[in-house]
PDB file of N, CA, C and O in Angstrom:
ATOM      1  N   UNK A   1      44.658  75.764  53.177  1.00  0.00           N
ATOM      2  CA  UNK A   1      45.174  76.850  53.971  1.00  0.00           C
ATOM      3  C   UNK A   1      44.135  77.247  55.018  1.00  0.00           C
ATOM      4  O   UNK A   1      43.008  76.831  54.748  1.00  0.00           O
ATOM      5  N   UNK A   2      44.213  77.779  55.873  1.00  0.00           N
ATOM      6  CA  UNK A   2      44.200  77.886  57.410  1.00  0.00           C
ATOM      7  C   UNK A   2      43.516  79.387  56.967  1.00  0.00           C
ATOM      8  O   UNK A   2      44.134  80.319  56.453  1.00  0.00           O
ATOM      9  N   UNK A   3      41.949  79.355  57.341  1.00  0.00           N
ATOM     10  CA  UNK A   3      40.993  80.558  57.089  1.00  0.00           C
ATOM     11  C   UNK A   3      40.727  80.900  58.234  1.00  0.00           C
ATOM     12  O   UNK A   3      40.250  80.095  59.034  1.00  0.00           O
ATOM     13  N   UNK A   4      41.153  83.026  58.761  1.00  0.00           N
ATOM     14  CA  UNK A   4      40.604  82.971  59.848  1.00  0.00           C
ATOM     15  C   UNK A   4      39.154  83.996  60.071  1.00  0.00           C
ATOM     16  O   UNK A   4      39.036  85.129  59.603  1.00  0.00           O
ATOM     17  N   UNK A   5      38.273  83.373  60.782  1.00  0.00           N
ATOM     18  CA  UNK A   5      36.901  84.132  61.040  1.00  0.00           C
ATOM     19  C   UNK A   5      36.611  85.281  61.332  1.00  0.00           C
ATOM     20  O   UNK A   5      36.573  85.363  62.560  1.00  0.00           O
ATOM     21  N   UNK A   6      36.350  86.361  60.789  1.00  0.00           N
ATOM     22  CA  UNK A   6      36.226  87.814  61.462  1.00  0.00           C
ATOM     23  C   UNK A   6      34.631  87.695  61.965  1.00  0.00           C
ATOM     24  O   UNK A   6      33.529  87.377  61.518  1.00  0.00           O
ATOM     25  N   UNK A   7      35.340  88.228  63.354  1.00  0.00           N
ATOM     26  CA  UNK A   7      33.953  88.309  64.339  1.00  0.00           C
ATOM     27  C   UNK A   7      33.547  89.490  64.336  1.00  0.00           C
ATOM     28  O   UNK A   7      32.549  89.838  64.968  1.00  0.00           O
ATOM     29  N   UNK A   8      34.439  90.479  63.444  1.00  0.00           N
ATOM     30  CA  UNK A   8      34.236  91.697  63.867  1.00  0.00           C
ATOM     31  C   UNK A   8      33.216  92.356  62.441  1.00  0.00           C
ATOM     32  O   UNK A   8      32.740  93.487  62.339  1.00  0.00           O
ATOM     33  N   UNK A   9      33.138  91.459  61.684  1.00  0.00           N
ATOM     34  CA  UNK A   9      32.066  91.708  60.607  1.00  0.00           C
ATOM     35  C   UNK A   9      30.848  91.190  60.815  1.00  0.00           C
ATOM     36  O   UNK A   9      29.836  91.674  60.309  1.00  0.00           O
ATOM     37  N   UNK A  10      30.857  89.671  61.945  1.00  0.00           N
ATOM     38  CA  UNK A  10      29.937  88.970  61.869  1.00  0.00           C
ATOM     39  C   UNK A  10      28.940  90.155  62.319  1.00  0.00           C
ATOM     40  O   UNK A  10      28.038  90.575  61.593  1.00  0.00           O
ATOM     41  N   UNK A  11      29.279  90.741  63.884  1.00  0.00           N
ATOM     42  CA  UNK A  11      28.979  91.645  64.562  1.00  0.00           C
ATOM     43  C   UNK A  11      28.262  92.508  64.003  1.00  0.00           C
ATOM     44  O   UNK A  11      27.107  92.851  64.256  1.00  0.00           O
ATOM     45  N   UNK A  12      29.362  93.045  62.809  1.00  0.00           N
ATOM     46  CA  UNK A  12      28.219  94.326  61.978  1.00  0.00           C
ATOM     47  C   UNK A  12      27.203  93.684  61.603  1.00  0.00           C
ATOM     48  O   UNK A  12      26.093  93.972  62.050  1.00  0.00           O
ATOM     49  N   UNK A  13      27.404  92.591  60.621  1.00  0.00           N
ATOM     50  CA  UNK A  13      25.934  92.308  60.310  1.00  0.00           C
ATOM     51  C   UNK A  13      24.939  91.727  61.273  1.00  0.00           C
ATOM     52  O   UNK A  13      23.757  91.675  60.936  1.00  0.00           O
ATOM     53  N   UNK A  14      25.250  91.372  62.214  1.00  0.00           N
ATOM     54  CA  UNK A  14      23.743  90.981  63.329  1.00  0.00           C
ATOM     55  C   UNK A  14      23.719  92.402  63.596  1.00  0.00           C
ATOM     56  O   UNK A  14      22.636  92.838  63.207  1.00  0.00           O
ATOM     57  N   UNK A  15      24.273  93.102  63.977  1.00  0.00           N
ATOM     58  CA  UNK A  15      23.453  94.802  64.486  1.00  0.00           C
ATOM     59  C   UNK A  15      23.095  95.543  63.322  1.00  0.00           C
ATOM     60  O   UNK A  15      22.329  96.471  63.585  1.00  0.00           O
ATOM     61  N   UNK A  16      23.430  95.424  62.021  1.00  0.00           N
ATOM     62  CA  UNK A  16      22.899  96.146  60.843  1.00  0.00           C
ATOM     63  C   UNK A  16      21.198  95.011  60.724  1.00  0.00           C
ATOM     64  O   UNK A  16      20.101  95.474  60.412  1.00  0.00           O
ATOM     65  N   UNK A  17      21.414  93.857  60.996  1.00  0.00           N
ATOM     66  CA  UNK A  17      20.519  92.954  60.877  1.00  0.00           C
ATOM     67  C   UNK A  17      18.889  93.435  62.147  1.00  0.00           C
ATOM     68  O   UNK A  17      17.724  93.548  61.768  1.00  0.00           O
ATOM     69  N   UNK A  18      19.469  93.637  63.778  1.00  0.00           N
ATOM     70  CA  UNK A  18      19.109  94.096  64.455  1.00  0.00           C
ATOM     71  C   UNK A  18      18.234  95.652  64.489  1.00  0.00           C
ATOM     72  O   UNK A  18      17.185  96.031  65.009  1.00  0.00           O
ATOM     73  N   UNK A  19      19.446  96.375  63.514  1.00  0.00           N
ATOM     74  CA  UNK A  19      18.718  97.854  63.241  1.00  0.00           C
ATOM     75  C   UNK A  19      17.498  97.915  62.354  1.00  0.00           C
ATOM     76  O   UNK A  19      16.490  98.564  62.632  1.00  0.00           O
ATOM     77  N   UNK A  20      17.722  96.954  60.910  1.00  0.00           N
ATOM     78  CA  UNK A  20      16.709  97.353  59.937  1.00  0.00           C
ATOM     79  C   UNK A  20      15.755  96.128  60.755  1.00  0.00           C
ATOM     80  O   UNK A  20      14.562  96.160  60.453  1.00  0.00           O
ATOM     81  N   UNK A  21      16.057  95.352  61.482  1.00  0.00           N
ATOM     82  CA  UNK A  21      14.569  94.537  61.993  1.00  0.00           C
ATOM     83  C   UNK A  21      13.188  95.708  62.741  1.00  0.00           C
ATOM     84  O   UNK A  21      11.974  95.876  62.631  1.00  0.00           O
ATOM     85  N   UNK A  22      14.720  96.463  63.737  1.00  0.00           N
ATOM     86  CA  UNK A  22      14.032  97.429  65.124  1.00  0.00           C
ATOM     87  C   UNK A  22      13.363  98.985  63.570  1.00  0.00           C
ATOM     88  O   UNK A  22      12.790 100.069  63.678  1.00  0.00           O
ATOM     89  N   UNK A  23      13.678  98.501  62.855  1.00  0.00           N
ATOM     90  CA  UNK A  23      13.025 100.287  62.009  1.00  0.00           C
ATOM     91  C   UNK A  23      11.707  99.541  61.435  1.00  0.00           C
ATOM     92  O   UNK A  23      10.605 100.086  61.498  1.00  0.00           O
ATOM     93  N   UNK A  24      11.926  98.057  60.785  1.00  0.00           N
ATOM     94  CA  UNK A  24      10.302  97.793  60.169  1.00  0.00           C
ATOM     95  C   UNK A  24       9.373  97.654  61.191  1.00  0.00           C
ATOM     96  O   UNK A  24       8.219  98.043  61.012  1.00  0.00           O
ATOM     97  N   UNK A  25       9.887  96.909  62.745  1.00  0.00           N
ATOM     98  CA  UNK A  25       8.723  96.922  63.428  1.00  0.00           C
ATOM     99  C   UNK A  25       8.251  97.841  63.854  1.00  0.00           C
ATOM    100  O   UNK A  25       7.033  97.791  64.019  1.00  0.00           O
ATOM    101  N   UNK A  26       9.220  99.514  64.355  1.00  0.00           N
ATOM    102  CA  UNK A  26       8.141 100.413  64.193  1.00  0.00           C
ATOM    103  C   UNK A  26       7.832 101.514  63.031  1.00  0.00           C
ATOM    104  O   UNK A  26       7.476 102.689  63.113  1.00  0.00           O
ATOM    105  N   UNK A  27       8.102 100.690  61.945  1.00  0.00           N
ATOM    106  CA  UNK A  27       7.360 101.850  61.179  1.00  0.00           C
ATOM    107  C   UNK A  27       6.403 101.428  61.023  1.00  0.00           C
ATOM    108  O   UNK A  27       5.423 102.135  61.256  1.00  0.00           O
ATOM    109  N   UNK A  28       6.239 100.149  60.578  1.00  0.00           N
ATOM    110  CA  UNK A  28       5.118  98.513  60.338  1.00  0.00           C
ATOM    111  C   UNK A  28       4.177  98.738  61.622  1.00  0.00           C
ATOM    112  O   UNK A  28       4.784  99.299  62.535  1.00  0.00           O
ATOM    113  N   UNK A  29       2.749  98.411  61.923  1.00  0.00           N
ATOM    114  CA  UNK A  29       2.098  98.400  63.164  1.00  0.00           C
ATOM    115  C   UNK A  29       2.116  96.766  62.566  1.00  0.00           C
ATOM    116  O   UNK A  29       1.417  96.393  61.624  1.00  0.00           O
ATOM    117  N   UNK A  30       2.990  95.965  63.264  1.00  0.00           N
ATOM    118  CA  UNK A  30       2.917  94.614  63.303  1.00  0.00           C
ATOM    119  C   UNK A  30       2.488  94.624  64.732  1.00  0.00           C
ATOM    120  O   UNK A  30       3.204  95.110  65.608  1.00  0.00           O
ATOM    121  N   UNK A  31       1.281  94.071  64.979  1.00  0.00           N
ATOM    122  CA  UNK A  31       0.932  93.847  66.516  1.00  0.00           C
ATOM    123  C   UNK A  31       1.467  91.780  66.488  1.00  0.00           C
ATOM    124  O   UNK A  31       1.210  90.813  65.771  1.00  0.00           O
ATOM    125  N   UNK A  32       2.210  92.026  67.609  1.00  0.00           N
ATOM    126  CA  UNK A  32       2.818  90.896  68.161  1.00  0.00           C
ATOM    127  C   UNK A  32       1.939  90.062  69.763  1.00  0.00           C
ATOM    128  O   UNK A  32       2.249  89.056  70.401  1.00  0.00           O
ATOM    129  N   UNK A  33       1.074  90.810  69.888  1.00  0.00           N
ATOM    130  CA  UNK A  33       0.195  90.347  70.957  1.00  0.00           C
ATOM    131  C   UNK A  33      -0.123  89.021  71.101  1.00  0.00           C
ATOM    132  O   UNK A  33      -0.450  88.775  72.262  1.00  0.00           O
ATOM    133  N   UNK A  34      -0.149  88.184  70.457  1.00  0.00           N
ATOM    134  CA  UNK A  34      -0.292  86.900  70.130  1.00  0.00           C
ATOM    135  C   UNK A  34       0.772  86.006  71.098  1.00  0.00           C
ATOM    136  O   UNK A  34       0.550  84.990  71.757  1.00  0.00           O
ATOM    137  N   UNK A  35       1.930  86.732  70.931  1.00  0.00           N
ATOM    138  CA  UNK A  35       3.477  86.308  71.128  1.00  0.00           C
ATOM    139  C   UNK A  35       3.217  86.468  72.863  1.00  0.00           C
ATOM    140  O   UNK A  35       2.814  87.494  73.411  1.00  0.00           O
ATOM    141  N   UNK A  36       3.548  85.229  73.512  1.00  0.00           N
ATOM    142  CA  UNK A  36       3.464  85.150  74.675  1.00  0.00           C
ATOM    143  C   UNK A  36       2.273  84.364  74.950  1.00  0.00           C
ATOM    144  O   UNK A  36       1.938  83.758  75.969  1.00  0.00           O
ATOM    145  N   UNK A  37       1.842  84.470  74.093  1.00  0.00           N
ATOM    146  CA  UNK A  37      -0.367  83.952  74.512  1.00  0.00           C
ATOM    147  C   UNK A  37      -0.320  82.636  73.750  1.00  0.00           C
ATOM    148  O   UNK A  37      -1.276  81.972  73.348  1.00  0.00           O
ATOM    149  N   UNK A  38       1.026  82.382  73.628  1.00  0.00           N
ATOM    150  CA  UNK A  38       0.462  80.777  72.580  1.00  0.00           C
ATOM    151  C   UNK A  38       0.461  79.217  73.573  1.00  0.00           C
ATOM    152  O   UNK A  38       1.175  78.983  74.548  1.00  0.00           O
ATOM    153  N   UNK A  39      -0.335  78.522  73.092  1.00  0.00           N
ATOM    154  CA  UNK A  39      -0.675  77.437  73.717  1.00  0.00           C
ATOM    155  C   UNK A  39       0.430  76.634  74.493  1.00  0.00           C
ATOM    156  O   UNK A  39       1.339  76.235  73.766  1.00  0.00           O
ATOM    157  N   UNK A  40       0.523  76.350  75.682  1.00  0.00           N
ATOM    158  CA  UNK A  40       1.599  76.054  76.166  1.00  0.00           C
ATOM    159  C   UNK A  40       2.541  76.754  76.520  1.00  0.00           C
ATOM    160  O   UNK A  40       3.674  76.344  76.775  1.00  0.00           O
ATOM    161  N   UNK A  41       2.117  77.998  76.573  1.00  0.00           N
ATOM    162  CA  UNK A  41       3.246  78.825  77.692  1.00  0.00           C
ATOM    163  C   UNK A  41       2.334  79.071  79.130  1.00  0.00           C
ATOM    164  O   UNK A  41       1.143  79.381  79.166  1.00  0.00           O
ATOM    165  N   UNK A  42       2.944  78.918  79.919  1.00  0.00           N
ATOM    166  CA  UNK A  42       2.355  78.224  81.531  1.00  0.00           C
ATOM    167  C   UNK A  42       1.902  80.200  81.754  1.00  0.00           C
ATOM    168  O   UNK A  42       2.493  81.230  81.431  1.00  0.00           O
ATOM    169  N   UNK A  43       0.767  79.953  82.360  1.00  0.00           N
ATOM    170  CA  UNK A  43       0.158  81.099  82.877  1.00  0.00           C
ATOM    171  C   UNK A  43      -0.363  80.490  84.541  1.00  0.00           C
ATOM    172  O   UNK A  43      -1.128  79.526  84.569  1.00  0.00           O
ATOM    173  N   UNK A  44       0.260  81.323  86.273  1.00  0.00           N
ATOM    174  CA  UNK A  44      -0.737  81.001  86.569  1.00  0.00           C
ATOM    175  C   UNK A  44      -0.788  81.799  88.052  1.00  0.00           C
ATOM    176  O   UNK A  44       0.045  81.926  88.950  1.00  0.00           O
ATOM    177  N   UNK A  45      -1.977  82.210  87.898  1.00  0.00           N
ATOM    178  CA  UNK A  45      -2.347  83.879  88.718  1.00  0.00           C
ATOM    179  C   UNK A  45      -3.276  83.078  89.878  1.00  0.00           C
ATOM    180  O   UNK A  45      -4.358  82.500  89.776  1.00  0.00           O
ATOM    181  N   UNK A  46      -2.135  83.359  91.334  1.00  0.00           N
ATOM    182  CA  UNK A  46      -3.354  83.342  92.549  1.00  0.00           C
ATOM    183  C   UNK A  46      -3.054  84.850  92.937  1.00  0.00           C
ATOM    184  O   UNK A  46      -2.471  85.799  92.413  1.00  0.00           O
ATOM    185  N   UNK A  47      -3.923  84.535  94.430  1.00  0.00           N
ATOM    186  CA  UNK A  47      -4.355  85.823  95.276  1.00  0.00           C
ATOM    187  C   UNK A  47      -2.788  86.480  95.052  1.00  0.00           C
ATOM    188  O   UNK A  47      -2.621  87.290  94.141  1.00  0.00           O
ATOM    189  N   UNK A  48      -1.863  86.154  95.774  1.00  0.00           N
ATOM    190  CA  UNK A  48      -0.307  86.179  96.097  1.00  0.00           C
ATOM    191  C   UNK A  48       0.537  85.878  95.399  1.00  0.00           C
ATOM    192  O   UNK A  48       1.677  86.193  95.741  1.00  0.00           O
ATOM    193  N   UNK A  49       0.359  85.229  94.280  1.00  0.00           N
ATOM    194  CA  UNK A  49       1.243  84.638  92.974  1.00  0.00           C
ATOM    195  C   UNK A  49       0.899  84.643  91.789  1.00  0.00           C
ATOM    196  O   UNK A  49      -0.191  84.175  91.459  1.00  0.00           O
ATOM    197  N   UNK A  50       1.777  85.186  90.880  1.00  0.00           N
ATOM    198  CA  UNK A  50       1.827  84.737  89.908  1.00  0.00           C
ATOM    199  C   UNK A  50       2.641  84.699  88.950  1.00  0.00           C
ATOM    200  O   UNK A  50       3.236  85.726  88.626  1.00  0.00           O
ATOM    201  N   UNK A  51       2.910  83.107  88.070  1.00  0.00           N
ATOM    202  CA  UNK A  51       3.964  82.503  87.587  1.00  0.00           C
ATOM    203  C   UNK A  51       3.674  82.554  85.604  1.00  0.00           C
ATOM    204  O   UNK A  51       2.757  82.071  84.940  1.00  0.00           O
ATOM    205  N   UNK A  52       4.882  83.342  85.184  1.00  0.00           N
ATOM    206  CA  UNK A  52       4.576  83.453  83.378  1.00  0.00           C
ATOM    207  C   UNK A  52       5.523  82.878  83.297  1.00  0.00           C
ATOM    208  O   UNK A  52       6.570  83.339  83.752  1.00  0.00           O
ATOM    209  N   UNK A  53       5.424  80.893  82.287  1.00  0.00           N
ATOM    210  CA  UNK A  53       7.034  80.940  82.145  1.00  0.00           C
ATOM    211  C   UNK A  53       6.751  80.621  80.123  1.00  0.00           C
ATOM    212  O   UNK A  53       6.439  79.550  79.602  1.00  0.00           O
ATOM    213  N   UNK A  54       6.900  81.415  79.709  1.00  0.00           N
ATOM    214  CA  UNK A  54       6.571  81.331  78.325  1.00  0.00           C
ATOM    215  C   UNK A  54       7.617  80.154  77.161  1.00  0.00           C
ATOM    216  O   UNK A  54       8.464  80.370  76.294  1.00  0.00           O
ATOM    217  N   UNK A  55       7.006  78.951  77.717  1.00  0.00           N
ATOM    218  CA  UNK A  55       7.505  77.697  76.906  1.00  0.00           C
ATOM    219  C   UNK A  55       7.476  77.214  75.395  1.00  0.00           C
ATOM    220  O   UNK A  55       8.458  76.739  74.825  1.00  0.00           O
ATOM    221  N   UNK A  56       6.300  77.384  74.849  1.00  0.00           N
ATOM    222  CA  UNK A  56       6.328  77.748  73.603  1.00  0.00           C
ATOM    223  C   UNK A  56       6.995  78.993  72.627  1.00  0.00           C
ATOM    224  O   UNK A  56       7.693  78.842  71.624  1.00  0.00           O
ATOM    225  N   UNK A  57       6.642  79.986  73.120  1.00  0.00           N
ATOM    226  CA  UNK A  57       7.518  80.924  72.786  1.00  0.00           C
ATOM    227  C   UNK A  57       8.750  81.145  72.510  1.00  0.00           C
ATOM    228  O   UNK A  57       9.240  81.780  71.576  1.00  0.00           O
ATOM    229  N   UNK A  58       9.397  80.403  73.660  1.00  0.00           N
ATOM    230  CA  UNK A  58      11.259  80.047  73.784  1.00  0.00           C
ATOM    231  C   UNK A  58      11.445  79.327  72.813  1.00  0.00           C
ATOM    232  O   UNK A  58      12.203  79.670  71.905  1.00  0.00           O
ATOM    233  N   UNK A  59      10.634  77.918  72.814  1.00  0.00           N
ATOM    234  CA  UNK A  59      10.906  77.115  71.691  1.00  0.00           C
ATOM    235  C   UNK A  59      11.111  77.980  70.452  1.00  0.00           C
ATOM    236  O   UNK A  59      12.142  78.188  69.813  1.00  0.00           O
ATOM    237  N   UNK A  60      10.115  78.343  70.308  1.00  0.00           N
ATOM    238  CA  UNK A  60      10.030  79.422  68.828  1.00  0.00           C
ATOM    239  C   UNK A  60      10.946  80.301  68.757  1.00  0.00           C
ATOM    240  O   UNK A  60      11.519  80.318  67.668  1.00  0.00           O
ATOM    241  N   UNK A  61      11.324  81.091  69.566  1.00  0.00           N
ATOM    242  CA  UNK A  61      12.633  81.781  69.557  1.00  0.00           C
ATOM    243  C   UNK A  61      13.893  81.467  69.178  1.00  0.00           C
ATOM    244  O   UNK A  61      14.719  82.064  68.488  1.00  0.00           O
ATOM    245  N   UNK A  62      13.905  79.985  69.985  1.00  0.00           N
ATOM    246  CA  UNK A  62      15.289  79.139  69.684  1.00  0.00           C
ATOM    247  C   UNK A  62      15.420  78.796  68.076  1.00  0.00           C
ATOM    248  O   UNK A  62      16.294  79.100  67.264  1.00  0.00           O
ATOM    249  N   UNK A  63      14.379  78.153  67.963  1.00  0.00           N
ATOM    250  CA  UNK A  63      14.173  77.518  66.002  1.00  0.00           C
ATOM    251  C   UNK A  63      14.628  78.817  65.370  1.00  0.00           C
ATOM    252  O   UNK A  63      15.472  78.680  64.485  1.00  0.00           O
ATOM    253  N   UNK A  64      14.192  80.195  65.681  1.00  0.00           N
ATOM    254  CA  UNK A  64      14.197  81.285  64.826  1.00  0.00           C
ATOM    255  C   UNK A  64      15.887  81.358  65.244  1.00  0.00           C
ATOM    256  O   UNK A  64      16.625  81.193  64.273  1.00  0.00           O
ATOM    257  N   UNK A  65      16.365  81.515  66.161  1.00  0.00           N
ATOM    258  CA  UNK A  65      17.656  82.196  66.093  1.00  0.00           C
ATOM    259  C   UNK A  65      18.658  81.154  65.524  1.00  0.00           C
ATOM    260  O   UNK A  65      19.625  81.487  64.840  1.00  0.00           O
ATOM    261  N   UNK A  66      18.377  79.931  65.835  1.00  0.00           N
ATOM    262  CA  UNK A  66      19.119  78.806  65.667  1.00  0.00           C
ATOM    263  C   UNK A  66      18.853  78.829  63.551  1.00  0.00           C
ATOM    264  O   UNK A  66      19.770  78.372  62.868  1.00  0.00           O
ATOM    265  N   UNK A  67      18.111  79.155  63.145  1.00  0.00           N
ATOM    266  CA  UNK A  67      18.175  79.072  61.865  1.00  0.00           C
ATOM    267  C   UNK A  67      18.743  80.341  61.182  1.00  0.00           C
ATOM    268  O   UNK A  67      19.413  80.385  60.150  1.00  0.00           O
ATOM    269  N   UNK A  68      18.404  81.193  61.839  1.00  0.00           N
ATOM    270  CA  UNK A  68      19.814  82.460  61.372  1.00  0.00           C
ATOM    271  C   UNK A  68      20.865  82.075  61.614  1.00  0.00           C
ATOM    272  O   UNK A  68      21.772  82.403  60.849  1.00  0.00           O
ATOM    273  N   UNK A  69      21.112  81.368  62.581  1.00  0.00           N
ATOM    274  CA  UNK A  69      22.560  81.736  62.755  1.00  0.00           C
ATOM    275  C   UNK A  69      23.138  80.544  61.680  1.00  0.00           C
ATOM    276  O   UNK A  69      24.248  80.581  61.149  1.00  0.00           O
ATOM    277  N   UNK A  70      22.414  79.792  61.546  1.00  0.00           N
ATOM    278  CA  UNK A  70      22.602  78.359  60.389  1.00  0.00           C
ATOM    279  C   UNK A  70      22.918  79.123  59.300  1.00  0.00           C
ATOM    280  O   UNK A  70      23.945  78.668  58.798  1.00  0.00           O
ATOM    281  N   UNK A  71      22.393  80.347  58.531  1.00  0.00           N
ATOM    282  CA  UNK A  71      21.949  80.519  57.666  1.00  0.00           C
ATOM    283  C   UNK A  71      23.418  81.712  57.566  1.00  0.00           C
ATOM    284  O   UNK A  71      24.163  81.899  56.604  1.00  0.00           O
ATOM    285  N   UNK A  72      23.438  82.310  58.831  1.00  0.00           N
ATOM    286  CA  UNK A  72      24.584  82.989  58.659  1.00  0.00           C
ATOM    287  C   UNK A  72      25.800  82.474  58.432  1.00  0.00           C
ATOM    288  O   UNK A  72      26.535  82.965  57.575  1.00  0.00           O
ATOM    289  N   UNK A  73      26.177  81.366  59.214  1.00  0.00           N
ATOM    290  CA  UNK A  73      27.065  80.635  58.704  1.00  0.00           C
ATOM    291  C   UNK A  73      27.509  79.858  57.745  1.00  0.00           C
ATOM    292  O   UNK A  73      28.604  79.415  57.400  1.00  0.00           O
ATOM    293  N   UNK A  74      26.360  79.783  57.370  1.00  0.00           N
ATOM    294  CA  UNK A  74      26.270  79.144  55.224  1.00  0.00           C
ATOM    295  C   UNK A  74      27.159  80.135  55.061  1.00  0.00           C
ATOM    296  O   UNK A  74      28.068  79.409  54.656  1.00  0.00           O
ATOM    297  N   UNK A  75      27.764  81.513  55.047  1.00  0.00           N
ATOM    298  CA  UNK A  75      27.847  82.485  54.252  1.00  0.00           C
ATOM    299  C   UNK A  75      29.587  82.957  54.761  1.00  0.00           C
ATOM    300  O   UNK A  75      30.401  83.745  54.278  1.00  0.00           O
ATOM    301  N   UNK A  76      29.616  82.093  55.878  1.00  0.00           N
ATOM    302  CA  UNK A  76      30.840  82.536  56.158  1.00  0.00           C
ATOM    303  C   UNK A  76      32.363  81.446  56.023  1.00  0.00           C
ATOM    304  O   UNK A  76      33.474  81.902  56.293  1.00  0.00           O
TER     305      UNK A  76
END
């Protein structure tokens, strides 16, 4: 039989997911400073320019979201 997807729960849980993330990081002093500064994200400052294109980072972003959402969908 023919199962249909509620998007409208998925929703709650990425923003219930979103809320308790946004309350530990500031109750937590997790300093994230690191994030942006990792090897291979292009830095590059002249007189008149300058170019941040944070390549590593993205990568890392992608793996992270791409495995939630893997993980969310185990469940649905």
């Amino acid at each position: 039989m023919y199962q249909h997807f509620n998007w409208g729960k998925l929703l709650i849980y990425i923003g219930l997911t979103i809320t308790v993330l946004g309350l530990i990081i500031t109750t937590i002093d997790i300093n994230f400073s690191w994030f942006g500064n990792l090897p291979g994200d292009i830095k590059i400052n002249n007189e008149n320019f300058k170019l941040f294109f944070p390549l590593t980072s993205m990568i890392i972003v992608t793996i992270v979201l791409n495995l939630i959402i893997y993980i969310i969908r185990l469940f649905f």
